[in-house]
N, C-alpha and C positions, 0 to 999 in steps of 0.2 A: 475847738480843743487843741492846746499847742501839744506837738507833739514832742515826745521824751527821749534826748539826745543819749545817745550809748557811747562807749570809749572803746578805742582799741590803746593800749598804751602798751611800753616800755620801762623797764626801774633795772636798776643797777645797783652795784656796791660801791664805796667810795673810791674804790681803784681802777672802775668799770671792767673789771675782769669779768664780770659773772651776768648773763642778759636772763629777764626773766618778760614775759610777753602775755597779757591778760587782759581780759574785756569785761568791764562794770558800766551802771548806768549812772554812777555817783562818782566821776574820778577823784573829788578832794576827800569823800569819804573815804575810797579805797585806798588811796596812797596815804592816808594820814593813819590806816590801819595797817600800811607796810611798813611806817616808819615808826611808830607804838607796838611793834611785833605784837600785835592782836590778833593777828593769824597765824597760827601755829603750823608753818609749811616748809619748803623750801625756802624761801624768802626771805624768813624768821634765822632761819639757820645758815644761811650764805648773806646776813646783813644787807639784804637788796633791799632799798627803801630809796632811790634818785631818781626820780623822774627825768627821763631823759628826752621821753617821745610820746606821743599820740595822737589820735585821728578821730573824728566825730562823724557816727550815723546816726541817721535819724532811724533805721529799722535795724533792730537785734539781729535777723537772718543776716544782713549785711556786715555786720563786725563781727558776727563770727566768723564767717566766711573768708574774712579779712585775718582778722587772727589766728587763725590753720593758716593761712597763706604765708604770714611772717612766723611764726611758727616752723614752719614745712622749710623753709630758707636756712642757708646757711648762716654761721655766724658773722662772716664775711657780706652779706646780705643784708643783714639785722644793721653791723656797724654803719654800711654805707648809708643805709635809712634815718639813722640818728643822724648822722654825722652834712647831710642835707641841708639839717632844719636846725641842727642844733652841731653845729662843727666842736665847741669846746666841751660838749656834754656837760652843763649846767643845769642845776635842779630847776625844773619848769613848776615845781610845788608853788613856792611865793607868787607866782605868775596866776596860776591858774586861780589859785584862794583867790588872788586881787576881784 
């Protein structure tokens, strides 16, 4: 039985002023529902839809876990974690879809 990858991710605004930090088991489904504002949330309403970031578990307990962690950080925390893996902060969407 293969097991089923979880997401910890990152999404922005086009000005990256605005961090938003969530965990799905489907990332190109969920981001393609933050960038179709299909979810009627914060998100929706601060135009967050950039993938900026994320991380892959194989156990749910562990990204969440994860996601309280970056979560619980400052914003100063969140940038320096983006800014690692992805220095220009470029939509990882196209990427990930590939």
């Amino acid at each position: 039985m293969q097991e089923k990858p979880y997401y910890v991710y990152l999404i922005t605004n086009k000005a990256n002023t605005v961090l938003y930090t969530g965990v799905t088991n489907n990332l190109i489904r969920r981001v393609f529902k933050h960038k179709e504002k299909l979810i009627s949330s914060f998100t929706s309403k601060y135009n967050v839809n950039k993938l900026v970031y994320y991380e892959i578990f194989s156990e749910i307990n562990l990204a969440i876990e994860r996601e309280k962690q970056i979560k619980s950080g400052s914003r100063r925390k969140k940038l320096d974690l983006i800014s690692k893996v992805n220095p220009t902060f470029r939509d990882l969407y196209d990427e990930v879809v590939k």
